[in-house]
N, C-alpha and C positions, 0 to 999 in steps of 0.2 A: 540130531534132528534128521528125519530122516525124509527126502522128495520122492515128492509120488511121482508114476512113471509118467502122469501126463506133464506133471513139471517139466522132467527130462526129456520128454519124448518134443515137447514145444522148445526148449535152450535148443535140443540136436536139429532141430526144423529152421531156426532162429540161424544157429552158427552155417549151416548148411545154405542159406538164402545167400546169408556175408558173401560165403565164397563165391558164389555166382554171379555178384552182382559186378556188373561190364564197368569197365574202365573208363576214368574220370573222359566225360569228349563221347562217348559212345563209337559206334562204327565211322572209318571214315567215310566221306563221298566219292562216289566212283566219277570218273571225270566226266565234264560237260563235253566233251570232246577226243575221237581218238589221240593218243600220245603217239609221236613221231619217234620212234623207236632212235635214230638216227641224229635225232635233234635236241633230247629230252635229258632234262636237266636229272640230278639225285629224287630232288621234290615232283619233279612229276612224274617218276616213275614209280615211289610210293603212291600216288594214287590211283595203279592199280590195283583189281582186287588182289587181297593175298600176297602181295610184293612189298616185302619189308626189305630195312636195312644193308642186308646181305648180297642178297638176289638183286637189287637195283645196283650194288656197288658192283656185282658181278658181269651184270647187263652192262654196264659204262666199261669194265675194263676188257671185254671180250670186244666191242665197240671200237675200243682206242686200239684192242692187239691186233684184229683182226678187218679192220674196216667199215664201213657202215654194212647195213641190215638189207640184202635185197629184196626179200620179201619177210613178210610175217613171220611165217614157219620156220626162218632161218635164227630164231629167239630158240628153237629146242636144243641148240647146238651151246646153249650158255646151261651152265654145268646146275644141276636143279631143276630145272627148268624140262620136262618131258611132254609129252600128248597130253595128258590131262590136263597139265596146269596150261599149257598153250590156246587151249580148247577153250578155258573160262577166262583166259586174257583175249583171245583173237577178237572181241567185240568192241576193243577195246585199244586196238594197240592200230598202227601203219607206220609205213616206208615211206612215202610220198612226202615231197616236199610241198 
């Protein structure tokens, strides 16, 4: 038996949608409030943007080696973490008690 291309050409469109489609939960929420760089638990530091697993576990242990945060900018200095990605946290992040 043999499929016509639009059969094929719809399953590749079909399989191709599958892959795309976003993960169970969708995006997370960005926070209701800056996160305290200084005070901010695993959990709140995933909810910034683009700050997974990694990076927040790397945020806490640069934190504990190095002491708190004096200002914001001083987040470039945890290893990942450059001008770019600072730039789309900075709305989002503070030092302030």
């Amino acid at each position: 038996m043999t499929t016509s291309l639009t059969q094929r050409l719809g399953a590749w469109i079909l399989a191709l949608g599958l892959a795309w489609t976003p993960l169970p939960g969708g995006p997370r929420p960005l926070p209701e409030r800056p996160v305290n760089l200084n005070t901010a638990t695993l959990t709140e530091l995933l909810q910034l943007p683009r700050v997974g697993p990694k990076t927040a576990e790397r945020i806490l242990a640069f934190r504990q080696e190095h002491g708190p945060f004096r200002r914001p900018e001083d987040i470039m200095n945890v290893k990942g973490i450059g001008e770019k990605a600072f730039l789309r946290l900075q709305p989002y992040i503070t030092v302030d008690d």
